[in-house]
Biopython code that builds the backbone (N, CA, C, O; Angstrom):
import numpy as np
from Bio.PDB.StructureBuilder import StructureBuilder

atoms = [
    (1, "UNK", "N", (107.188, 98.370, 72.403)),
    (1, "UNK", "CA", (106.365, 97.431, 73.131)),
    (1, "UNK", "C", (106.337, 97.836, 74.610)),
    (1, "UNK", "O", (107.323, 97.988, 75.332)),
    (2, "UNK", "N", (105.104, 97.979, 74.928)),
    (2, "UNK", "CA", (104.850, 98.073, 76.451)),
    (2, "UNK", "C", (104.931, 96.784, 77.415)),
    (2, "UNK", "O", (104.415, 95.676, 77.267)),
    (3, "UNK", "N", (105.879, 97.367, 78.620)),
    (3, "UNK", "CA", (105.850, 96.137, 79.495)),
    (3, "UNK", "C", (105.889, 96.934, 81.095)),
    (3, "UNK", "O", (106.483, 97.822, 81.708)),
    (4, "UNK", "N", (104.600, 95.724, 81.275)),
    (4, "UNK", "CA", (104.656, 96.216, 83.332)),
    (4, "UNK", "C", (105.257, 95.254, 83.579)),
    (4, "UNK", "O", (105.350, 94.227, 82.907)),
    (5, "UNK", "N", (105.778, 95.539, 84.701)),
    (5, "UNK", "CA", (106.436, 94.529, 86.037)),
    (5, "UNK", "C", (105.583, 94.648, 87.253)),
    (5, "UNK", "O", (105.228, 95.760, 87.643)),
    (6, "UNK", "N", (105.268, 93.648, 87.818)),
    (6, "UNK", "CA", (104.424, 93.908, 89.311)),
    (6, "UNK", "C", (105.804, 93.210, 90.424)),
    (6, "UNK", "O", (106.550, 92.279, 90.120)),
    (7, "UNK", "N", (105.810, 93.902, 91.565)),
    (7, "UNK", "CA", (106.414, 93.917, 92.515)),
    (7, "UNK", "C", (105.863, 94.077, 94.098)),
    (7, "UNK", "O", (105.034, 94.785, 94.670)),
    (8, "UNK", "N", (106.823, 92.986, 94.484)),
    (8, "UNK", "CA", (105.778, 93.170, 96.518)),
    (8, "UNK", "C", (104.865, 91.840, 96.473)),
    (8, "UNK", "O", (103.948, 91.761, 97.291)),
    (9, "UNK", "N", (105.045, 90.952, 95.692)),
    (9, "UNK", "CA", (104.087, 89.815, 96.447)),
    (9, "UNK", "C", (105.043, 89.328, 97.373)),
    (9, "UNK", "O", (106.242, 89.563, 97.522)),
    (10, "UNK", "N", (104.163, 88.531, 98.012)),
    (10, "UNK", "CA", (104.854, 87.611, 99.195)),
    (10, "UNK", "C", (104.333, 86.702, 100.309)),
    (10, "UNK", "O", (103.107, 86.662, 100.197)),
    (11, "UNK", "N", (104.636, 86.156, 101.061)),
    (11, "UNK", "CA", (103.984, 86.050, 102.021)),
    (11, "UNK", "C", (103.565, 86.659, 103.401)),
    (11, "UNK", "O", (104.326, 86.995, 104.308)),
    (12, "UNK", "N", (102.354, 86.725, 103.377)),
    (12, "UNK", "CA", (102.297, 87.277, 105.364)),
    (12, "UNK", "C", (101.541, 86.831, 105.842)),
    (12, "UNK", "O", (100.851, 86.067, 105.167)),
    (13, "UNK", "N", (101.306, 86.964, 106.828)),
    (13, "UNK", "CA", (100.421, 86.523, 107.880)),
    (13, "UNK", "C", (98.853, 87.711, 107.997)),
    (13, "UNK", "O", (98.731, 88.935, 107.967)),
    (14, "UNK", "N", (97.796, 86.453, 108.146)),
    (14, "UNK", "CA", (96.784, 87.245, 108.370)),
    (14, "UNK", "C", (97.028, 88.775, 109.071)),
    (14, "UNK", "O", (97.911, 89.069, 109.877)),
    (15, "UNK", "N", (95.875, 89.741, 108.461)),
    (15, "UNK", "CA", (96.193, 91.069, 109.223)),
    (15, "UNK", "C", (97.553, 91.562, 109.175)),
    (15, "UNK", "O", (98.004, 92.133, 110.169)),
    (16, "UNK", "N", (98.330, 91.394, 108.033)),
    (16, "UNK", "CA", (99.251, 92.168, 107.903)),
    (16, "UNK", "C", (99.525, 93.041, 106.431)),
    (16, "UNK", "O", (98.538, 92.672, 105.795)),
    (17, "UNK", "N", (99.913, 93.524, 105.957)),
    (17, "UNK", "CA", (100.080, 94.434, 104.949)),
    (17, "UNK", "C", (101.612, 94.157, 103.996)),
    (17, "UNK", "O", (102.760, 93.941, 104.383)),
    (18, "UNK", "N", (101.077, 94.267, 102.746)),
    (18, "UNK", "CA", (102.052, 94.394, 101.507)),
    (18, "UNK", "C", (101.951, 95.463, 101.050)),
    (18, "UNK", "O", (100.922, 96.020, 101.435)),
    (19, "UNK", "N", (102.799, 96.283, 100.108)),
    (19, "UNK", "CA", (102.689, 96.982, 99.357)),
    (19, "UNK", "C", (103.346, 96.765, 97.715)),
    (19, "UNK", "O", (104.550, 96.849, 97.472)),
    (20, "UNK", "N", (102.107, 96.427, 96.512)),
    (20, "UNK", "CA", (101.948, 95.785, 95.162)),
    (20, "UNK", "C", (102.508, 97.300, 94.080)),
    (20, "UNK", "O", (101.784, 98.252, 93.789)),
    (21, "UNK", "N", (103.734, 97.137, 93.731)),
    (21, "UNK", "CA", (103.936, 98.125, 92.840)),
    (21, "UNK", "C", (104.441, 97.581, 91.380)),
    (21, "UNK", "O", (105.299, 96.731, 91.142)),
    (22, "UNK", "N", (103.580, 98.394, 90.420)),
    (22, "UNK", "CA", (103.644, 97.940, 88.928)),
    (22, "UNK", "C", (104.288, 99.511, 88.470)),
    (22, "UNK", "O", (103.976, 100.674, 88.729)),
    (23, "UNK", "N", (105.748, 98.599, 87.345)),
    (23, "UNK", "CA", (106.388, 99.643, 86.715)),
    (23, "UNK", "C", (106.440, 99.636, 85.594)),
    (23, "UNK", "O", (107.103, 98.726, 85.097)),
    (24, "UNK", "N", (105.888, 100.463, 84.826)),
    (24, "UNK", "CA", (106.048, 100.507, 83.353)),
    (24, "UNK", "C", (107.083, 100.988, 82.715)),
    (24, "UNK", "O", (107.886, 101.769, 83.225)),
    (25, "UNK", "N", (107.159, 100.433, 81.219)),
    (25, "UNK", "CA", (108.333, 101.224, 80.166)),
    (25, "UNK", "C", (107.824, 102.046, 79.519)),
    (25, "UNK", "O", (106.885, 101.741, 78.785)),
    (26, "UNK", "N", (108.162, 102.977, 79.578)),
    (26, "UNK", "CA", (107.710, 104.498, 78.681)),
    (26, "UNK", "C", (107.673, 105.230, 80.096)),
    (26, "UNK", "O", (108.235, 105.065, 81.179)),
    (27, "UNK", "N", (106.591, 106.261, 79.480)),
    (27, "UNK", "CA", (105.564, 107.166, 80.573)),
    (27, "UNK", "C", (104.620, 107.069, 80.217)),
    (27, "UNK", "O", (104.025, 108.117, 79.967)),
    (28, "UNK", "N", (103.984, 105.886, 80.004)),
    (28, "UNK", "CA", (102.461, 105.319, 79.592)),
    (28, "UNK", "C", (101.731, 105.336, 80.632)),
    (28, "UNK", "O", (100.539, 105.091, 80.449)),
    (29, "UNK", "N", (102.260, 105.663, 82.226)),
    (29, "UNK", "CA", (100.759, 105.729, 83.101)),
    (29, "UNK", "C", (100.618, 107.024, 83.177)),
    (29, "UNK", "O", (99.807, 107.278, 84.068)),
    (30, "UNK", "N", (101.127, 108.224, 82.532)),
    (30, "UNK", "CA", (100.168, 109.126, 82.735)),
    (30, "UNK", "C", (99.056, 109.294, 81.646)),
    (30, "UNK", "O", (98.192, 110.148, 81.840)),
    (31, "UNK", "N", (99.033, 108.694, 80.758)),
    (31, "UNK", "CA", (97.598, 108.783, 80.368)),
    (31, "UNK", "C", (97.101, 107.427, 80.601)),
    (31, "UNK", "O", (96.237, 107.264, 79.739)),
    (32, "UNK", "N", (97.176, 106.543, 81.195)),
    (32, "UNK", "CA", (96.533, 105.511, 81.346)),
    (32, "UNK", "C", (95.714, 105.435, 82.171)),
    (32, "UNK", "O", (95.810, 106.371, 82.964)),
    (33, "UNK", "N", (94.397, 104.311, 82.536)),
    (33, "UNK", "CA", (93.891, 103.944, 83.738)),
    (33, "UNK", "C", (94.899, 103.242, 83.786)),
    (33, "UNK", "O", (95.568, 102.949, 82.795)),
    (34, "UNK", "N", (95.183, 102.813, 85.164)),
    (34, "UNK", "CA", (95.620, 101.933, 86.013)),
    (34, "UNK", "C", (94.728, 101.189, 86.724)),
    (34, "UNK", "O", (93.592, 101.572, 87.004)),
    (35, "UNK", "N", (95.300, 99.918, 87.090)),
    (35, "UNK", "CA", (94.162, 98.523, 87.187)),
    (35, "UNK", "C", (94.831, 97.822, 88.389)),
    (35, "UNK", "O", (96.008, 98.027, 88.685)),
    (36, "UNK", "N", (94.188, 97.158, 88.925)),
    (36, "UNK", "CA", (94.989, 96.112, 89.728)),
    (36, "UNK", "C", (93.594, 94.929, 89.623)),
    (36, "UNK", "O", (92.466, 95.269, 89.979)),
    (37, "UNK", "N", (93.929, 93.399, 89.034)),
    (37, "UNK", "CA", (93.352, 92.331, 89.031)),
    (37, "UNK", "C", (93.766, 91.452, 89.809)),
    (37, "UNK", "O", (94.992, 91.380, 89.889)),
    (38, "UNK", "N", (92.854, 90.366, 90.753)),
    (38, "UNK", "CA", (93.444, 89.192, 91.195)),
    (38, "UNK", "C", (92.714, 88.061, 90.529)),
    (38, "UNK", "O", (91.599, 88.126, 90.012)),
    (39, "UNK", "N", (93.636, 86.837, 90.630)),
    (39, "UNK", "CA", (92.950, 85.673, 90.128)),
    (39, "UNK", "C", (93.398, 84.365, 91.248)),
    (39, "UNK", "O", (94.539, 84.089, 91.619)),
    (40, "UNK", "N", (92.289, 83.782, 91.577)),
    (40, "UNK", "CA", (92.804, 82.422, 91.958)),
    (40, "UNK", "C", (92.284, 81.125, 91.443)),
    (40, "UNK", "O", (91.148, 80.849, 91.058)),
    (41, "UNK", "N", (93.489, 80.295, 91.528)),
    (41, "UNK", "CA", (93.428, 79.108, 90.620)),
    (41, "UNK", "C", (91.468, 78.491, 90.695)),
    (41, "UNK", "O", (90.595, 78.533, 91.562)),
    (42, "UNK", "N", (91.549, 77.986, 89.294)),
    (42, "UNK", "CA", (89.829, 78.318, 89.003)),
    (42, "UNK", "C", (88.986, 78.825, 89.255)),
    (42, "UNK", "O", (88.060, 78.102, 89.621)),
    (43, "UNK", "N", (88.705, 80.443, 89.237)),
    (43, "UNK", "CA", (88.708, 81.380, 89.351)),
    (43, "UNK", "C", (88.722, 82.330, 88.035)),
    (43, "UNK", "O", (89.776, 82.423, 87.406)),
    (44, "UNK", "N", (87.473, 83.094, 87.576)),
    (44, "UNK", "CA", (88.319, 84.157, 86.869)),
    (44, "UNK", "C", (88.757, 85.353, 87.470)),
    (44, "UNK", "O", (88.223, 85.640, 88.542)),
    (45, "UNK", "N", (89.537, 86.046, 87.056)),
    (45, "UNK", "CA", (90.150, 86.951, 87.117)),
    (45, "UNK", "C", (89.111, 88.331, 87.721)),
    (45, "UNK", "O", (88.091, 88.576, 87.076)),
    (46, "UNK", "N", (89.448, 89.198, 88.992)),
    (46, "UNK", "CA", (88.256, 89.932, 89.214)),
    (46, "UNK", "C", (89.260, 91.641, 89.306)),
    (46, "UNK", "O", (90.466, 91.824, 89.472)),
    (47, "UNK", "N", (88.217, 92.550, 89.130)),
    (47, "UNK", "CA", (88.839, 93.798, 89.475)),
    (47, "UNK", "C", (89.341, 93.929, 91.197)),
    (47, "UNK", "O", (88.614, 93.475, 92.081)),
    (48, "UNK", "N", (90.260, 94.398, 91.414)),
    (48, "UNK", "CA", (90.754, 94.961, 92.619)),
    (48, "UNK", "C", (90.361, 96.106, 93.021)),
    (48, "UNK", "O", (89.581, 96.258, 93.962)),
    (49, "UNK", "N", (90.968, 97.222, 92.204)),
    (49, "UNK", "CA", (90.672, 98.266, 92.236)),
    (49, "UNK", "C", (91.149, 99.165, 90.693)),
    (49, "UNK", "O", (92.031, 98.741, 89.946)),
    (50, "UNK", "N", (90.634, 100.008, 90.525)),
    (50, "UNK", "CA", (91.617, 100.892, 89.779)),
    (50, "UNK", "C", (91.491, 102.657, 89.993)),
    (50, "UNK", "O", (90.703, 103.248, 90.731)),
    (51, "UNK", "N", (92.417, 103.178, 89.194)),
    (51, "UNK", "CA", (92.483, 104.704, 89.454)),
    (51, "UNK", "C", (92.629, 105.002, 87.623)),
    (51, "UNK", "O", (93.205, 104.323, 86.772)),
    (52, "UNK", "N", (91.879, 106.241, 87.497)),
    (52, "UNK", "CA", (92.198, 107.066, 86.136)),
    (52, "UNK", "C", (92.912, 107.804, 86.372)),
    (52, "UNK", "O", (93.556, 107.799, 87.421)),
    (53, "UNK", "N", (93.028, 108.735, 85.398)),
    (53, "UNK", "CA", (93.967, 109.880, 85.108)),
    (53, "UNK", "C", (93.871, 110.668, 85.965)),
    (53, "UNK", "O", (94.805, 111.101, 86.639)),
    (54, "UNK", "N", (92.215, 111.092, 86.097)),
    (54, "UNK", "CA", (92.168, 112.164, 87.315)),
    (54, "UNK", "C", (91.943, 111.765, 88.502)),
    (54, "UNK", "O", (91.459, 112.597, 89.269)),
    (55, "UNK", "N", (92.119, 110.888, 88.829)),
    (55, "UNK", "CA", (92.118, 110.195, 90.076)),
    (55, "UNK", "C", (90.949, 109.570, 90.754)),
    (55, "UNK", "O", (90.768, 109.347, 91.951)),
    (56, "UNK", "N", (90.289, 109.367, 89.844)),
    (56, "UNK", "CA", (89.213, 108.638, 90.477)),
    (56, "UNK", "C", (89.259, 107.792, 90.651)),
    (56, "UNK", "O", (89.885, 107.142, 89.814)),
    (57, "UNK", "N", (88.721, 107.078, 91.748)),
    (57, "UNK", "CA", (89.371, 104.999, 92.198)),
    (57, "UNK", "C", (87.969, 104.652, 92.478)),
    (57, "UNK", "O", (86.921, 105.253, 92.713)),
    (58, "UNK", "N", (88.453, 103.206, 92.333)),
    (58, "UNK", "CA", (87.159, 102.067, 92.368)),
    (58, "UNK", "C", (87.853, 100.915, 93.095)),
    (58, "UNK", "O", (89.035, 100.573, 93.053)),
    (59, "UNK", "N", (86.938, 100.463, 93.696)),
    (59, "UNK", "CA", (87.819, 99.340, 94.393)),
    (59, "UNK", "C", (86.298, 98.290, 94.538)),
    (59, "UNK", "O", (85.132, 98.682, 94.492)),
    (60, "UNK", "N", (86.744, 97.048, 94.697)),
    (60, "UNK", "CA", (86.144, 96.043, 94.627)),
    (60, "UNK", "C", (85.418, 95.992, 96.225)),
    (60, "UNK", "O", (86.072, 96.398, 97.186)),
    (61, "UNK", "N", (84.234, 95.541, 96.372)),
    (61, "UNK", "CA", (83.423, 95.957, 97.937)),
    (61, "UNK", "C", (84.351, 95.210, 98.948)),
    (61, "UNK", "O", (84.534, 95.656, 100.080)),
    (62, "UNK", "N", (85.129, 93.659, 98.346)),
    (62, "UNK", "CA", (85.566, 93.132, 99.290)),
    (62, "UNK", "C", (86.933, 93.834, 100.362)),
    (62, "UNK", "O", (87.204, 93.544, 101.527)),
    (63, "UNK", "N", (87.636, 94.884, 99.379)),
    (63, "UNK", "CA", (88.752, 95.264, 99.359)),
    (63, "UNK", "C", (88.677, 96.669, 99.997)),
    (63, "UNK", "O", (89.586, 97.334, 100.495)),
    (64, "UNK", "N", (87.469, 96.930, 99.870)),
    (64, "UNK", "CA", (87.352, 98.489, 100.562)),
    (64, "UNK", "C", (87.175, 98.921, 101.791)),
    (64, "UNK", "O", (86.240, 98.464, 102.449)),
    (65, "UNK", "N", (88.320, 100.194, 102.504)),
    (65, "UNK", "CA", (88.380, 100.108, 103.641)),
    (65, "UNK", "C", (89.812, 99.785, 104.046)),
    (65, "UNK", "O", (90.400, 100.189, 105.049)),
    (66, "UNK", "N", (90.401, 98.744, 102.798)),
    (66, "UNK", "CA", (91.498, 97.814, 103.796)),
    (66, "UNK", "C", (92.661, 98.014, 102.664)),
    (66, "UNK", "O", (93.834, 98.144, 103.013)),
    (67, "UNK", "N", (92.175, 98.034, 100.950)),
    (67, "UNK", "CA", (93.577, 98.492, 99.837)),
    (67, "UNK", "C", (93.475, 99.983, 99.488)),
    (67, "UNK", "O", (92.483, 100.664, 99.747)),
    (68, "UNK", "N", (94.649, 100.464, 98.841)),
    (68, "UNK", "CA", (94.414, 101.853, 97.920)),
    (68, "UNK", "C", (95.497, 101.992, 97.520)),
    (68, "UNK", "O", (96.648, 101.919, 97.951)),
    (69, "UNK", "N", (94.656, 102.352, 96.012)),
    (69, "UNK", "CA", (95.401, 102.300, 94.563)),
    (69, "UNK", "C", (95.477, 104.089, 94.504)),
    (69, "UNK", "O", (94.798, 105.093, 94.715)),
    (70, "UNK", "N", (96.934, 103.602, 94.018)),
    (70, "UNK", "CA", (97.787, 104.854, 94.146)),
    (70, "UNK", "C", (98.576, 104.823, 92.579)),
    (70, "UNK", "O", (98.940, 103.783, 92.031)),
    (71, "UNK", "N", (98.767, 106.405, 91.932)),
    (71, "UNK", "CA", (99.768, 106.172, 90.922)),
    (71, "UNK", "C", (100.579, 107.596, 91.691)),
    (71, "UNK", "O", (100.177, 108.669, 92.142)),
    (72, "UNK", "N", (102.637, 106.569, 91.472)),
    (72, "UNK", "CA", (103.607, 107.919, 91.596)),
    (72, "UNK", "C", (103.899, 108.186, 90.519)),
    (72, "UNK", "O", (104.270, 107.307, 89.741)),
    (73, "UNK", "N", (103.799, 109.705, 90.101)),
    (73, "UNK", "CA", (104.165, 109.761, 88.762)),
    (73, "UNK", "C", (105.743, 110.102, 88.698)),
    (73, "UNK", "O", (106.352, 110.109, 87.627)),
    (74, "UNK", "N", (106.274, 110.350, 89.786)),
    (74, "UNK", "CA", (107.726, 110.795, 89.742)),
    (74, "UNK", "C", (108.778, 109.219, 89.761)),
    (74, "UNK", "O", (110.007, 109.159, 89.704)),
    (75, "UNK", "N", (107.871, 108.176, 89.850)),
    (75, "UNK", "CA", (108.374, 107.130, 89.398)),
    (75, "UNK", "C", (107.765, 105.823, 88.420)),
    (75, "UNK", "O", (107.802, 104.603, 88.261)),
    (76, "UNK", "N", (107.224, 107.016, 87.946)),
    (76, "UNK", "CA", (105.934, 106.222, 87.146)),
    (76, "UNK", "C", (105.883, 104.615, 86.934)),
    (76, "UNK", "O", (106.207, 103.829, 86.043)),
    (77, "UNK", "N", (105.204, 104.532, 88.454)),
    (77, "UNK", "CA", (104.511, 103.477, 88.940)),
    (77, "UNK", "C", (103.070, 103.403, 89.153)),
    (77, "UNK", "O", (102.547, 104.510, 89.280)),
    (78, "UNK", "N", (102.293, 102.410, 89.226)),
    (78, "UNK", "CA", (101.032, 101.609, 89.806)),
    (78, "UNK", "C", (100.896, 101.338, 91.119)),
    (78, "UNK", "O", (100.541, 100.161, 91.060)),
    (79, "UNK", "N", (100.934, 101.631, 92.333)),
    (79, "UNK", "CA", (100.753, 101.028, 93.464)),
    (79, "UNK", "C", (99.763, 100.742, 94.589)),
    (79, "UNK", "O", (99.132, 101.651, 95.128)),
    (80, "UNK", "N", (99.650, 99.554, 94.904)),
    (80, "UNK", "CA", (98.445, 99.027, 95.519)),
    (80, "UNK", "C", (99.005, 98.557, 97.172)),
    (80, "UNK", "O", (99.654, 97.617, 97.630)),
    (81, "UNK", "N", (98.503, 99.497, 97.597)),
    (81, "UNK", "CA", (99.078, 99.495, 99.066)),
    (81, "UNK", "C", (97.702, 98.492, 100.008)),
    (81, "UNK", "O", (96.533, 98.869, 100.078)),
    (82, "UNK", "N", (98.092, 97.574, 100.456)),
    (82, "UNK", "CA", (97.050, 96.044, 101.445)),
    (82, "UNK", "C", (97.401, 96.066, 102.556)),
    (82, "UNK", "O", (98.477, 95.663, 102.996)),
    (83, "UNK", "N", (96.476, 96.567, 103.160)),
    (83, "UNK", "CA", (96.476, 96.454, 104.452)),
    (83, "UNK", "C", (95.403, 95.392, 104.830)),
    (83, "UNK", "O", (94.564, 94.868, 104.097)),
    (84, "UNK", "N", (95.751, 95.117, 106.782)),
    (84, "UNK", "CA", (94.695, 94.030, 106.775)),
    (84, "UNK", "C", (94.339, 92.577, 105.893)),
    (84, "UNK", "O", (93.245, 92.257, 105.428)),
    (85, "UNK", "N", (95.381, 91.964, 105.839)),
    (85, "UNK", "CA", (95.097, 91.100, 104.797)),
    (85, "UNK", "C", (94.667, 89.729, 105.348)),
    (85, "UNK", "O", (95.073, 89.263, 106.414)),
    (86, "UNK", "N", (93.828, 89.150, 104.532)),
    (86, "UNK", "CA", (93.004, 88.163, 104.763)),
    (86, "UNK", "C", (93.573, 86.781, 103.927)),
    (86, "UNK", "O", (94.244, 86.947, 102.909)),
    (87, "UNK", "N", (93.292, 85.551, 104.375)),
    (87, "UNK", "CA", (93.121, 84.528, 103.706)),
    (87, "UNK", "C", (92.704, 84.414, 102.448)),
    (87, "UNK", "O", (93.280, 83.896, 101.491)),
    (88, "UNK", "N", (91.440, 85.045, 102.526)),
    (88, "UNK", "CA", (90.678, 85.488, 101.007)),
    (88, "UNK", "C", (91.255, 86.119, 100.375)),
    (88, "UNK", "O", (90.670, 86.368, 99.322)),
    (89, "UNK", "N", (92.416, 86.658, 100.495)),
    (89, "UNK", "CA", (92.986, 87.713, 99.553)),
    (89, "UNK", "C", (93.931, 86.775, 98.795)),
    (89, "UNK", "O", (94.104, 87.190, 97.648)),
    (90, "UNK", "N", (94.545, 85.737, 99.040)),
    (90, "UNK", "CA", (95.148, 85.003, 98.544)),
    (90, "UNK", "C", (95.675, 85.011, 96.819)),
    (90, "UNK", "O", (94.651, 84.463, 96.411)),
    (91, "UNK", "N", (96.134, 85.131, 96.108)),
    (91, "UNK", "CA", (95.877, 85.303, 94.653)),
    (91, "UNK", "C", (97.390, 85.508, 93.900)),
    (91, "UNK", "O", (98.432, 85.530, 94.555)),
    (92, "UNK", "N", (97.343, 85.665, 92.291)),
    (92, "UNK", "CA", (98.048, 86.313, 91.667)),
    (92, "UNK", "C", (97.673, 87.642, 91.528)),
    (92, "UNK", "O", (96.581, 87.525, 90.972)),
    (93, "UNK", "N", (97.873, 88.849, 91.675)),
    (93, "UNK", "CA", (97.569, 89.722, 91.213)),
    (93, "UNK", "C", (98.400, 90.555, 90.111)),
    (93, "UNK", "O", (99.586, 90.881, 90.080)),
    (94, "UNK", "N", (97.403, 90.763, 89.275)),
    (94, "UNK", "CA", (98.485, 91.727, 87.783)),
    (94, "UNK", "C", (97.388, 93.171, 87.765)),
    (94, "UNK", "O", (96.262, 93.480, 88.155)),
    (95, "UNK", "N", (98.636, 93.811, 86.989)),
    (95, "UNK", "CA", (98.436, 95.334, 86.967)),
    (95, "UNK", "C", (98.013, 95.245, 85.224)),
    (95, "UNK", "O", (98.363, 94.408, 84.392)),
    (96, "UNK", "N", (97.243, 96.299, 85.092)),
    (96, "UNK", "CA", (96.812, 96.393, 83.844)),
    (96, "UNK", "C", (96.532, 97.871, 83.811)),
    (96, "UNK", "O", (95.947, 98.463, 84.718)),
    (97, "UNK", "N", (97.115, 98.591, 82.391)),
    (97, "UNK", "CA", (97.209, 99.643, 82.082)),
    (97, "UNK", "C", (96.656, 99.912, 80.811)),
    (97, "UNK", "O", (97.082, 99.361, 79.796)),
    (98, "UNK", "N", (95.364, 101.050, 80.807)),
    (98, "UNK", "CA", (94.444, 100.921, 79.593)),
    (98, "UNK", "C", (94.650, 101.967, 79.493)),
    (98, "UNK", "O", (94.588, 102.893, 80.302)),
    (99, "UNK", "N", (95.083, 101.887, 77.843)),
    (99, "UNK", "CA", (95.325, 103.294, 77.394)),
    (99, "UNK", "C", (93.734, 103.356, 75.804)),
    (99, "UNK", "O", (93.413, 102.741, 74.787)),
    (100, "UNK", "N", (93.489, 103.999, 76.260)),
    (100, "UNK", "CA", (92.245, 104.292, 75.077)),
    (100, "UNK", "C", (91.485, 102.629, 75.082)),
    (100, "UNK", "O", (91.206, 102.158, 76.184)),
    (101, "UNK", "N", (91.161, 101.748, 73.723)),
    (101, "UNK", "CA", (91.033, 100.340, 73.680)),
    (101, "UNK", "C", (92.273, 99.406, 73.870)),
    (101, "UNK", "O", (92.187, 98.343, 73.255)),
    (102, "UNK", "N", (93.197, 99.562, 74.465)),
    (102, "UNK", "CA", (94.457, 99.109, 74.233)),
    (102, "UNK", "C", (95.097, 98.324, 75.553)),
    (102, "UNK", "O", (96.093, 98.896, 75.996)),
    (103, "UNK", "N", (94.838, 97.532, 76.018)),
    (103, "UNK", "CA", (95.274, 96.855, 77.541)),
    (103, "UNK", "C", (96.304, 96.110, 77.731)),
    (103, "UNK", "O", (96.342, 94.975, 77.254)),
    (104, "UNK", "N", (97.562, 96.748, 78.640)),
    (104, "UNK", "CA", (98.607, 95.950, 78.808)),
    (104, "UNK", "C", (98.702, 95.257, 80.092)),
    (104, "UNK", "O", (98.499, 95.843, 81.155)),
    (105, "UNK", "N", (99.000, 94.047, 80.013)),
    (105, "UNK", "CA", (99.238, 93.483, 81.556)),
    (105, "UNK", "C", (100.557, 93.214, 81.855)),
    (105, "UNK", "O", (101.531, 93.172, 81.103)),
    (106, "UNK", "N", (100.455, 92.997, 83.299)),
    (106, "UNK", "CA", (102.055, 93.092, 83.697)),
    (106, "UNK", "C", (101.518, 91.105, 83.596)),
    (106, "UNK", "O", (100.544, 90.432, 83.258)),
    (107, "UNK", "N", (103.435, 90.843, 84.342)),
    (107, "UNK", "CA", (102.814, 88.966, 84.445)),
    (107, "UNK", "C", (102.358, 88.529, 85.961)),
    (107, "UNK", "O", (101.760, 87.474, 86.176)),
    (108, "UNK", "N", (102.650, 89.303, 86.804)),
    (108, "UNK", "CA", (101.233, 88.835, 87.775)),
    (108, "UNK", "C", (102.400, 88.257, 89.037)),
    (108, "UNK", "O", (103.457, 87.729, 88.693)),
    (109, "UNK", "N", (101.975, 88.473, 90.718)),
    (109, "UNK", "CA", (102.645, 88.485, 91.410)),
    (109, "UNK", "C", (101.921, 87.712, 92.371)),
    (109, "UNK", "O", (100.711, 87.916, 92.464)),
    (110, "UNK", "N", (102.503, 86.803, 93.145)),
    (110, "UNK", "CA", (101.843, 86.007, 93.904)),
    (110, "UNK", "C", (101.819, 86.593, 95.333)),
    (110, "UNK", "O", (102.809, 86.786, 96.039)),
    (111, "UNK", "N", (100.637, 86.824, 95.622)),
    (111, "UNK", "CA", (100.274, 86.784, 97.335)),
    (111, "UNK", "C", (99.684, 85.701, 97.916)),
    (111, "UNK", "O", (98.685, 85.145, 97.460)),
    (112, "UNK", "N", (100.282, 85.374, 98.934)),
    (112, "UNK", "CA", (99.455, 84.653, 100.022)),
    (112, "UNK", "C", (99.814, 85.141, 101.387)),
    (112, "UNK", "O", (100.791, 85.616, 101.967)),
    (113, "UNK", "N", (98.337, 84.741, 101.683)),
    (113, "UNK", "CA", (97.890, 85.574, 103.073)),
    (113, "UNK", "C", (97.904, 83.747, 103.853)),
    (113, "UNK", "O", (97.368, 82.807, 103.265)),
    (114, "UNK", "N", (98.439, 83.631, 104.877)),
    (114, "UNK", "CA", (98.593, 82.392, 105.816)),
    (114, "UNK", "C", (99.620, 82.632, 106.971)),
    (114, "UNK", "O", (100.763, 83.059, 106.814)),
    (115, "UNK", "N", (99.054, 82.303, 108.108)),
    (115, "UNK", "CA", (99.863, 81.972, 109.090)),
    (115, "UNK", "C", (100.940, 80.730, 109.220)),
    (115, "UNK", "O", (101.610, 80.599, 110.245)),
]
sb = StructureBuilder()
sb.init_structure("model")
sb.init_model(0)
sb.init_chain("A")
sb.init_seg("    ")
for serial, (resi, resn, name, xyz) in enumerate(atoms, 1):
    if name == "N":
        sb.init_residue(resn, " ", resi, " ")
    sb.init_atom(name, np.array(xyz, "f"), 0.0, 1.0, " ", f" {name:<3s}", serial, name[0])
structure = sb.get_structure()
């Protein structure tokens, strides 16, 4: 059974930066996409960003410029480095790792952005 962990929520203050790292069991992110989702309460759930295998990333328009999704493979992790952070960013965010049709989520890490 596959399991992520997400790590690095917290609180900060507007305009400041976290860094969101998801760790898996196995070595399931090297063939995986890697995902990063946020959700806030009523709300569905939206893409963040993600990265494939070969490194191609996508990031959500709101987020671009200011996150970047990163995989270490020498610690085969997920990581979503936030800079600039906003009010709006506010959320749970979970990591999700798609391997072929097959999607695992981690259980999801709380950020808030507030002074």
């Amino acid at each position: 059974q596959v399991q992520l962990v997400e790590s690095g929520g917290g609180l900060v203050q507007p305009g400041g930066a976290l860094r969101l790292s998801c760790a898996a069991s196995g070595s399931i992110f090297s063939s995986a996409t890697i995902a990063w989702y946020r959700q806030t309460p009523g709300k569905q759930s939206g893409l963040v960003a993600s990265i494939t295998t070969g490194g191609t990333t996508n990031y959500a328009d709101s987020v671009k410029g200011r996150f970047t999704i990163s995989r270490n493979k020498a610690k085969n992790t997920g990581d979503l480095q936030m800079n600039s952070l906003k009010p709006e960013d506010t959320a749970v965010y979970y990591c999700k790792a798609q391997l072929g049709y097959v999607n695992y989520w981690g259980q999801g890490t709380q950020v808030t952005v507030s002074s």
